[in-house]
Backbone bond lengths (Angstrom), bond angles and torsions (degrees), N, CA, C in turn:
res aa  C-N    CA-C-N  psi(-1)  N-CA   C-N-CA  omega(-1)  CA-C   N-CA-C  phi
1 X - - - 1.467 - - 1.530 108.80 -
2 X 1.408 110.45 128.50 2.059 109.56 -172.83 1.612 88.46 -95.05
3 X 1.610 106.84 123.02 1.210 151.73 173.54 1.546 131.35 -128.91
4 X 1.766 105.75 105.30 1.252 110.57 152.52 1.343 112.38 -95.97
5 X 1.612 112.80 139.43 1.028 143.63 172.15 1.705 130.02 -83.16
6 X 0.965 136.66 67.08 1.857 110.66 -169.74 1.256 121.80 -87.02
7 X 1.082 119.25 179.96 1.333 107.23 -160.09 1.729 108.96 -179.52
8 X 1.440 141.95 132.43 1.000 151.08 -177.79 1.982 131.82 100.33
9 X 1.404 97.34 6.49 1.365 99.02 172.31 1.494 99.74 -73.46
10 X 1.232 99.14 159.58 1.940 132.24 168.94 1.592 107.39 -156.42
11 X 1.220 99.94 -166.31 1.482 133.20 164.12 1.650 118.33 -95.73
12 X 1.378 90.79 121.41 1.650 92.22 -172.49 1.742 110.71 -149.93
13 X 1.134 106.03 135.66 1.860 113.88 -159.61 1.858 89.56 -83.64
14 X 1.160 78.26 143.41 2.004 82.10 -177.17 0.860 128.82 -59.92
15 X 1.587 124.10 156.72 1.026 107.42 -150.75 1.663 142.98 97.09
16 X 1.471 98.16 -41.46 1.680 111.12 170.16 1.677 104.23 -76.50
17 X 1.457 95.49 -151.34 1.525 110.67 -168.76 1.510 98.33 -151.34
18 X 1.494 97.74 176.37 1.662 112.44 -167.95 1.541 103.28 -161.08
19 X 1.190 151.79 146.09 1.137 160.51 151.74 1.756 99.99 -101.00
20 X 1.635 110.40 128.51 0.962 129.08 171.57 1.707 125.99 -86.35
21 X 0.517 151.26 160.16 1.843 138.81 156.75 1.484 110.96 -141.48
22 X 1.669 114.10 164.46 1.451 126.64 170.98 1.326 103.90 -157.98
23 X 1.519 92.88 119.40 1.729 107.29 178.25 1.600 118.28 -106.94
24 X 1.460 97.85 103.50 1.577 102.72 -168.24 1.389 112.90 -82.43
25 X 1.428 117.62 153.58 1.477 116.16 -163.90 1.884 84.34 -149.29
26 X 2.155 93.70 161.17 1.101 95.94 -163.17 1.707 166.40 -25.17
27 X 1.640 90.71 94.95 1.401 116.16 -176.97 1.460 85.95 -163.97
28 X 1.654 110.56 167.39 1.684 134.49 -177.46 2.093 93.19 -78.30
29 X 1.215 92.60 94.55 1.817 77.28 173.05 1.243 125.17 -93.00
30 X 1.143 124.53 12.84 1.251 127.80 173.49 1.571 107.60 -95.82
31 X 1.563 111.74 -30.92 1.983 104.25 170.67 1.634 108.44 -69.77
32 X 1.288 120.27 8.02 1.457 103.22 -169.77 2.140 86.44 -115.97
33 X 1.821 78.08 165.67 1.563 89.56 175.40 1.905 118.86 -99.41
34 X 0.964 149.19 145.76 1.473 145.39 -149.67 1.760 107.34 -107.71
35 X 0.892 153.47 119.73 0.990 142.89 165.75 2.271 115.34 -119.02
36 X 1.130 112.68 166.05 1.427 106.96 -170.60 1.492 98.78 -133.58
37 X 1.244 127.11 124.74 1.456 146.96 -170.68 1.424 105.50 -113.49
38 X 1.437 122.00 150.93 1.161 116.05 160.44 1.285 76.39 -167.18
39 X 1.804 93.66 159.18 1.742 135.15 173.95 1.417 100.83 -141.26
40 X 1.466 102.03 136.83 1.740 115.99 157.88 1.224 82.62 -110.14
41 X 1.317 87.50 -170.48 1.733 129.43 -137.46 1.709 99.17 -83.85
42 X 0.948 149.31 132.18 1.337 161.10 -124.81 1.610 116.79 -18.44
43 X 1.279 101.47 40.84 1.639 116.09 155.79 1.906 116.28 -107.67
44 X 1.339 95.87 150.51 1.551 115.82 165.13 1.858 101.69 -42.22
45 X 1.364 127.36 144.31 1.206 140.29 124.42 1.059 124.61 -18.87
46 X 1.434 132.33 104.19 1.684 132.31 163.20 1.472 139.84 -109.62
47 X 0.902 127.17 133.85 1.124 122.06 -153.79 2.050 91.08 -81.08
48 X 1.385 115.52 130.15 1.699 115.62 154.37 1.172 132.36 -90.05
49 X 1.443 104.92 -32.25 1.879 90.38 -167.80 1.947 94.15 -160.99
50 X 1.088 125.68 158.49 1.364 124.67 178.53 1.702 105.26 -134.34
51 X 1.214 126.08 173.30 1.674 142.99 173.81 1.319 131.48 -148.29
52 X 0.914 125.90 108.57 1.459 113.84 -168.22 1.545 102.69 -77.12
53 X 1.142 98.94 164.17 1.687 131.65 -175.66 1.797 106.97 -29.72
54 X 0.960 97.34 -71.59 1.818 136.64 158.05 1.202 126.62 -27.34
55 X 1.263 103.90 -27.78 1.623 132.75 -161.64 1.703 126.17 18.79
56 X 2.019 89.69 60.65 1.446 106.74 -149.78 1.734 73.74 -119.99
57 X 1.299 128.23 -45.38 1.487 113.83 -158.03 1.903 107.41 -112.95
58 X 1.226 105.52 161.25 1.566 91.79 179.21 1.739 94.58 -164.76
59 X 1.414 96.54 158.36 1.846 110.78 -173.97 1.431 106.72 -139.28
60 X 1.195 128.53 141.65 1.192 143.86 -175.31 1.664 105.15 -126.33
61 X 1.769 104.40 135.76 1.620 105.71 162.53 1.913 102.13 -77.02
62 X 1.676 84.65 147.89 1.605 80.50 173.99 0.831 138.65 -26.28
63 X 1.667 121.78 -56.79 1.105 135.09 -144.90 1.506 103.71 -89.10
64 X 1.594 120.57 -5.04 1.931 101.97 163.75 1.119 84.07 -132.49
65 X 1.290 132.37 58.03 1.493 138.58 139.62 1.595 109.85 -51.23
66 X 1.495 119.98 145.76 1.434 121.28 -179.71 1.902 117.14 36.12
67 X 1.471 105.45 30.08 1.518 118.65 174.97 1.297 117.82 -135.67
68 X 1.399 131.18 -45.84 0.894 137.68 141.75 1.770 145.14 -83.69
69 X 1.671 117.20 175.90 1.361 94.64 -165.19 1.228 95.58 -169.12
70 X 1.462 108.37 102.49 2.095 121.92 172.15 1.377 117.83 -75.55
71 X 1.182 109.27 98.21 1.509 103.59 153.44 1.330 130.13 -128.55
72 X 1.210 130.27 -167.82 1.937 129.20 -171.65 1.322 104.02 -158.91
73 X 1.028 113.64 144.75 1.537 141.69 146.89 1.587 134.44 -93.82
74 X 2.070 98.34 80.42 1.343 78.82 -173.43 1.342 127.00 -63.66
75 X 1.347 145.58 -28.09 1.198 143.87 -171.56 2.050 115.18 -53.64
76 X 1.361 95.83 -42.72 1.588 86.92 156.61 1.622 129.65 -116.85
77 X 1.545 94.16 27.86 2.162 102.44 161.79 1.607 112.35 51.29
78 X 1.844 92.21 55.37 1.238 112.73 -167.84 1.347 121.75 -120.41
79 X 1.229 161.71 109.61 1.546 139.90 -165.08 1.788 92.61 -119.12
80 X 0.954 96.68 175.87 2.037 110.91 176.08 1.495 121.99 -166.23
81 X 0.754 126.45 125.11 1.176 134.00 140.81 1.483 141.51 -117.03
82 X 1.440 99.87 133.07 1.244 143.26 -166.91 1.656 107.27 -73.71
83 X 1.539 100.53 113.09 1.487 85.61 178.38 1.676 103.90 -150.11
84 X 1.464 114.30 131.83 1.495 141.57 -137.01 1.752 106.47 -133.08
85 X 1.113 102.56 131.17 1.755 110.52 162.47 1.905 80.11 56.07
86 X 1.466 103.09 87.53 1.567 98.61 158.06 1.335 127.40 -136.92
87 X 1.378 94.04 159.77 1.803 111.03 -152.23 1.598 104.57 -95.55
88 X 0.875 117.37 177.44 1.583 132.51 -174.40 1.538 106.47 -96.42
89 X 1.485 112.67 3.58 1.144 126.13 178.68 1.737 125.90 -105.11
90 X 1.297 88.26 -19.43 1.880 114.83 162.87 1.479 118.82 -91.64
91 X 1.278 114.94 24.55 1.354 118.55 177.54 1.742 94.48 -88.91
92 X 1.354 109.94 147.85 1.299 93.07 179.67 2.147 92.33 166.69
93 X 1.314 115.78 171.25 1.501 106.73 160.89 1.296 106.92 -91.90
94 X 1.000 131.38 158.86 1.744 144.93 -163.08 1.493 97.03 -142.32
95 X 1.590 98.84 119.53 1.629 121.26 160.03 0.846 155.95 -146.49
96 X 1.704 122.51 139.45 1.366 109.19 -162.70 1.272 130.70 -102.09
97 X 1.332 113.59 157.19 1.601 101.15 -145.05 2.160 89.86 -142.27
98 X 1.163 108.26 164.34 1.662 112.63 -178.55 1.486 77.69 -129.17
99 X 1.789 96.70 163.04 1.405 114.27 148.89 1.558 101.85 -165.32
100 X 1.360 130.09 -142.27 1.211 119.29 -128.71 1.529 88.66 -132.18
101 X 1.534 114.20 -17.30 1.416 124.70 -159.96 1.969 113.31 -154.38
102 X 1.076 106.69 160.77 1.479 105.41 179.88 1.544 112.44 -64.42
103 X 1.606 103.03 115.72 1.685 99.90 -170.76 0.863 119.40 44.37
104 X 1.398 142.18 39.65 1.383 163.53 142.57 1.533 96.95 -57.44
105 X 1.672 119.98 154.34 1.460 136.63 -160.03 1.865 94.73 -58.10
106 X 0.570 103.20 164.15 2.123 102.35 160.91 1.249 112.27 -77.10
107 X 1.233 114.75 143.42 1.932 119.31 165.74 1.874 94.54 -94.79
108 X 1.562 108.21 -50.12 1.104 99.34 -169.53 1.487 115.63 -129.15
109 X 1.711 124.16 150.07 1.694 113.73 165.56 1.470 123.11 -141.65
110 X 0.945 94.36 142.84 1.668 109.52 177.69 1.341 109.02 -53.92
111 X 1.344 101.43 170.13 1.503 108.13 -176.26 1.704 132.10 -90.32
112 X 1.774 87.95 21.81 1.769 101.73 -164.64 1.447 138.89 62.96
113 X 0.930 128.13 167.60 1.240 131.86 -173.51 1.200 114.80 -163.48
114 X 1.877 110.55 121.59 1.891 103.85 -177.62 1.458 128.83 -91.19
115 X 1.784 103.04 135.41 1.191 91.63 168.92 1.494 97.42 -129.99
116 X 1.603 90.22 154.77 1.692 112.29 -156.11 1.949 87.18 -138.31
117 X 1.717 86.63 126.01 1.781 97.09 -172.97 1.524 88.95 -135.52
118 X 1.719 101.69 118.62 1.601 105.16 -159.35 1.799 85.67 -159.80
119 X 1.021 115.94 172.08 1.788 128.41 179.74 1.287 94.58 -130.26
């Protein structure tokens, strides 16, 4: 069964940090590319951060530029993101998603995970 997993949102006063994870299950996860989505609460879907296959290249939306930080482990079918100095504005569900290409559309997504950055 092809499964993303997420895993590591909470509640966190601004300012802190959070490590994200996604534990992919049957499919080759290292031929696919990683990307990280999140939506709050009556906003559009956005794309945050992407990884290539390789886990040689990576892109960030502005706005967690020099805050956040995607990476993976293919050997245990793992992706993460790293997320630093946060705002009340990154509250939102966070997801991870594969596709075929760098920030390329998603083929597939997890079932999210919330993080809520509040005092």
């Amino acid at each position: 069964q092809l499964q993303l997993v997420e895993s590591g949102g909470s509640l966190v006063q601004p300012g802190g940090s959070l490590r994200l994870s996604c534990v992919a299950s049957g499919f080759t996860f290292h031929a696919y590319y990683i990307s990280w989505y999140r939506q709050a609460p009556g906003k559009e879907r956005e794309r945050v951060a992407c990884i290539s296959n390789r886990n040689d290249i990576t892109e960030y939306a502005d706005f967690v530029k020099d805050r956040f930080t995607i990476s993976r482990d293919n050997a245990i079918a793992t992706a993460y993101l790293e997320m630093r100095t946060l705002r009340p504005e990154d509250t939102a569900v966070y997801y991870c998603t594969t596709s075929d290409a760098l920030c390329e559309p998603a083929l597939r997504w997890g079932q999210g995970t919330q993080v809520t950055v509040s005092s």
